[in-house]
C-alpha positions as CSV (number, residue, x, y, z in Angstrom):
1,X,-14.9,23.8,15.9
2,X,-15.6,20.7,14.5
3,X,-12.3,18.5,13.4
4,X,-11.8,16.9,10.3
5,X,-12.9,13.3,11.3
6,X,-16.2,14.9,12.2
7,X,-16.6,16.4,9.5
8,X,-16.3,14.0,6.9
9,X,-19.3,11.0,6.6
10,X,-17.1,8.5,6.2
11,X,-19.5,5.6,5.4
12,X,-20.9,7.9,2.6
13,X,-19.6,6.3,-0.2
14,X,-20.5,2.6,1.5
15,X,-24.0,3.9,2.3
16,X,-24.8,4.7,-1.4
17,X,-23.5,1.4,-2.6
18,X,-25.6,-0.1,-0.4
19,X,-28.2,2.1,-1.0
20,X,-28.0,0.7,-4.8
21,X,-28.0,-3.0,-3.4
22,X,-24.2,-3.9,-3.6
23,X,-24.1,-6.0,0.1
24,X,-20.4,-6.3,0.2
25,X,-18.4,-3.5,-0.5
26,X,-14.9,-3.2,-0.7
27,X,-12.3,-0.6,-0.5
28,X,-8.7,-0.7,-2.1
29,X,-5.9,1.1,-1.8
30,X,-2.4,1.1,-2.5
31,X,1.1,1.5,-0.8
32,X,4.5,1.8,-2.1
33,X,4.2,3.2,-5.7
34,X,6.9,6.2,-5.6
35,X,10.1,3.6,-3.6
36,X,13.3,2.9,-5.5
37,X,13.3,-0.5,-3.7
38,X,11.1,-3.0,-2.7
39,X,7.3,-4.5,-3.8
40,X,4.0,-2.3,-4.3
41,X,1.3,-3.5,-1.1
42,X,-2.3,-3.1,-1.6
43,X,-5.1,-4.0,0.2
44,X,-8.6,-5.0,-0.1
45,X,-11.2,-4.1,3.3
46,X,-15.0,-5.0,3.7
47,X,-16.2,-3.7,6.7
48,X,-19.9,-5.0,8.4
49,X,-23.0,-2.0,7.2
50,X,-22.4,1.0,9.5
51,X,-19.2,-0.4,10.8
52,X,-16.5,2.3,12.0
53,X,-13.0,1.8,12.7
54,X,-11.8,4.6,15.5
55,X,-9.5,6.9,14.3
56,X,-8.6,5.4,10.9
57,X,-7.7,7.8,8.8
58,X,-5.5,7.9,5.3
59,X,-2.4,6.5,6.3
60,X,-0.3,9.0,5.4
61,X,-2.3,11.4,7.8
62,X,-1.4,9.1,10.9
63,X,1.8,8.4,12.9
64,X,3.5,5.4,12.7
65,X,2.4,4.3,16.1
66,X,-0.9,4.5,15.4
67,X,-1.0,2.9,11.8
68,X,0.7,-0.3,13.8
69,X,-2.1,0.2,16.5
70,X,-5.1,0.2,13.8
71,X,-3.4,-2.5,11.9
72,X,-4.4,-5.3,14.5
73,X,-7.6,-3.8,15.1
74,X,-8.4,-3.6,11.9
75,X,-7.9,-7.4,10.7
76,X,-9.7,-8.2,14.0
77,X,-12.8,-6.6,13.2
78,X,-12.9,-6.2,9.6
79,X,-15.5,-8.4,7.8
80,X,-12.9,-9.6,5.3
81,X,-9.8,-8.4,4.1
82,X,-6.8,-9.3,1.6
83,X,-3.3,-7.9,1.3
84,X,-1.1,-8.4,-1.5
85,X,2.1,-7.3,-3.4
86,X,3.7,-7.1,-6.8
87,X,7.6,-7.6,-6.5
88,X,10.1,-5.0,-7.8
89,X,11.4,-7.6,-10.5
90,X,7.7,-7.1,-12.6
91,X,7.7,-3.6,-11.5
92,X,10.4,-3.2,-13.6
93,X,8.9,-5.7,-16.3
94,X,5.3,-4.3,-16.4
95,X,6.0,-0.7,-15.0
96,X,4.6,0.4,-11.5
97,X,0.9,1.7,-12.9
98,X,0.9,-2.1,-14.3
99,X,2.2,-3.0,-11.2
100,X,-0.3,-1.0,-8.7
101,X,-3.1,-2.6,-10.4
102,X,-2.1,-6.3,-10.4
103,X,-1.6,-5.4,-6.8
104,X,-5.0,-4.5,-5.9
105,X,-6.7,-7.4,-8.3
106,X,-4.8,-9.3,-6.3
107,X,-6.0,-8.1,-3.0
108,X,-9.9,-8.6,-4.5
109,X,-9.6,-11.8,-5.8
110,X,-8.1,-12.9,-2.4
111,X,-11.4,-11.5,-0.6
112,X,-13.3,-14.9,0.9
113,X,-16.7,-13.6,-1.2
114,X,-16.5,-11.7,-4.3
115,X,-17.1,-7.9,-3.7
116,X,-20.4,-6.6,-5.4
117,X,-18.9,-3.0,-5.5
118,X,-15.0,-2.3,-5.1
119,X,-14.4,1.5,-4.1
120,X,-10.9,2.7,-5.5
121,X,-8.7,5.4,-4.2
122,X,-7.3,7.3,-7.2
123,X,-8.9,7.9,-10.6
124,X,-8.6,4.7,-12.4
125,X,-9.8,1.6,-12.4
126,X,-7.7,-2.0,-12.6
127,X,-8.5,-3.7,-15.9
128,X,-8.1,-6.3,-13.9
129,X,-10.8,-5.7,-11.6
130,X,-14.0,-7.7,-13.5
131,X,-16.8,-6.4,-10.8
132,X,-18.0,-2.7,-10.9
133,X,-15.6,-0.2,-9.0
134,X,-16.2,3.3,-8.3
135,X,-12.4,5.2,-8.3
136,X,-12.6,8.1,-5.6
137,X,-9.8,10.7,-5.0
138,X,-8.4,11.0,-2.2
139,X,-10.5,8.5,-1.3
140,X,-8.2,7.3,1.7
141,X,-9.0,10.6,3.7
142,X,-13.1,10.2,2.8
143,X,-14.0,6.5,2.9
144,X,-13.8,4.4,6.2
145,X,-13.4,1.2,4.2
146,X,-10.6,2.5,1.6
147,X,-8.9,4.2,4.7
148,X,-9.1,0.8,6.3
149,X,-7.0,-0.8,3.1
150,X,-4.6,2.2,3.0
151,X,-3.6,1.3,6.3
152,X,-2.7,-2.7,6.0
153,X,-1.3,-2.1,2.6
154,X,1.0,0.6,4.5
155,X,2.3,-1.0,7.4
156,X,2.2,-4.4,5.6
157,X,5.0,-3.0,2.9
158,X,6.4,-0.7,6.1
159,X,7.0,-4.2,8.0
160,X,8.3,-5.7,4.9
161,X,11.1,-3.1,4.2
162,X,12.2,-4.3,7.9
163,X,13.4,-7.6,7.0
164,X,14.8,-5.9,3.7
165,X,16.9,-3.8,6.1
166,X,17.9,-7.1,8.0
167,X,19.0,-8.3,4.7
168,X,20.5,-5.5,3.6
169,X,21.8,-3.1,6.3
170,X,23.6,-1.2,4.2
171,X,20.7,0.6,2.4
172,X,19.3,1.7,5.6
173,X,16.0,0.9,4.2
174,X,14.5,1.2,7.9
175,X,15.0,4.5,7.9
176,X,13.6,5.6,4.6
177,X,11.2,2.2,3.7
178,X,12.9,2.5,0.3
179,X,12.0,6.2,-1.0
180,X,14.9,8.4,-2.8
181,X,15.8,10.3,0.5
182,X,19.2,12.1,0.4
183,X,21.0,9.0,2.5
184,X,19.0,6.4,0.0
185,X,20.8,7.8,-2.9
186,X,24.5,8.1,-1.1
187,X,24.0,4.4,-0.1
188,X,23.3,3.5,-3.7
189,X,26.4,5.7,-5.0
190,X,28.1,3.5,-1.9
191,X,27.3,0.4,-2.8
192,X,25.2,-0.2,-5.9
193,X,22.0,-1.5,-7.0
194,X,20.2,-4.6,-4.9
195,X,18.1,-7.3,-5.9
196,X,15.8,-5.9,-4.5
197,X,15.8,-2.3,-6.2
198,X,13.4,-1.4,-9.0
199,X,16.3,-1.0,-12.2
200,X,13.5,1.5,-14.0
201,X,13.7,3.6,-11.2
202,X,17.2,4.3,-11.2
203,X,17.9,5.0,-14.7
204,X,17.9,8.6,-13.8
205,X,19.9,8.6,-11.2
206,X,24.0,9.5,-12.0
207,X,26.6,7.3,-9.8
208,X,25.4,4.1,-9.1
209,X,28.0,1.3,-10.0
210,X,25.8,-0.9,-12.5
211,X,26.5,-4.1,-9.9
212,X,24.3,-5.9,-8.0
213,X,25.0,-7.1,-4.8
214,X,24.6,-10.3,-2.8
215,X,22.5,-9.7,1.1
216,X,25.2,-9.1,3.6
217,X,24.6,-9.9,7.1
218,X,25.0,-7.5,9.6
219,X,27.8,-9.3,11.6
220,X,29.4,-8.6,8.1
221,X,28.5,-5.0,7.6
């Protein structure tokens, strides 16, 4: 039986575009909309007409490992590409949907040439975007170029978290990258907000002493 990379056409979406005359095409996706801490990542990928990246894939759908491993290849090989982020600070200003979109304007506008078609995982469209987009579901497990993005915008924000966690050991934020895991939450109860946790996202959450905290190094913690 066939697997589910075979299955799936992934230049199907990029094939029509082209099809219709848009000659760079770019796919977008996000990372990082659901933490309690940290920025929101999203990338922009245009990939060369028939181009296939080996065993890309949505990110979520692959191991760590191998995201890191398709990372390089993928900025190596990649016709263009652009990664950006929105902090936590106008997350909580503008809201995370806010957020997720200025995000991945971003990553468009820092493409070298100006896409003539942007493909969208999700269902709706950044305002920001001013060049026509087509938003696909699940578009990260059906488009080689979105799946490309989902990827950088991933181990971009996963990489990030690191040196949050080197900042602020105490959160542990190597272990769960910022989401509301059970030990997330008891360090939170522990210690308190950060700077660098989204204040929107916590108003639901009983316990946490309404302080922020300084980084601490880990000689100190």
């Amino acid at each position: 039986m066939n697997n589910e990379k075979e299955q799936i056409d992934w230049l199907k979406y990029e094939t029509q575009a082209r099809g219709d005359g848009r000659r760079i095409v770019c796919g977008v996706d996000e990372a990082g909309r659901g933490p309690l801490a940290g920025p929101v990542f999203a990338a922009a990928v245009v990939l060369r007409e028939g181009q296939i990246i080996e065993g890309a894939n949505d990110s979520k759908k692959l191991s760590e490992r191998k995201r890191e491993q398709l990372f390089d290849v993928i900025i190596a090989e990649a016709e263009d590409y652009c990664i950006a982020s929105v902090d936590e600070k106008t997350i909580d200003e503008i809201n995370i949907l806010q957020a997720t979109f200025l995000a991945m304007s971003k990553a468009v506008s820092g493409l070298k040439q100006k896409p003539d078609l942007c493909l969208i995982d999700g269902n709706r469209q950044p305002p920001q975007i001013d060049i026509p987009c087509r938003t696909i579901v699940k578009g990260d497990g059906l488009s080689m170029s979105i799946a490309c993005a989902s990827i950088l915008a991933k181990v971009s924000r996963d990489r990030f978290m690191l040196e949050l966690d080197r900042q602020y050991p105490q959160y542990c934020f190597a272990k769960h990258k910022g989401y509301g895991t059970a030990l997330h939450i008891e360090m939170l109860r522990q210690y308190g907000a950060s700077p660098v946790h989204r204040r929107s996202f916590l108003k639901k959450i009983e316990g946490i002493p309404p302080r922020p905290l300084s980084p601490i190094t880990e000689k100190e913690y």
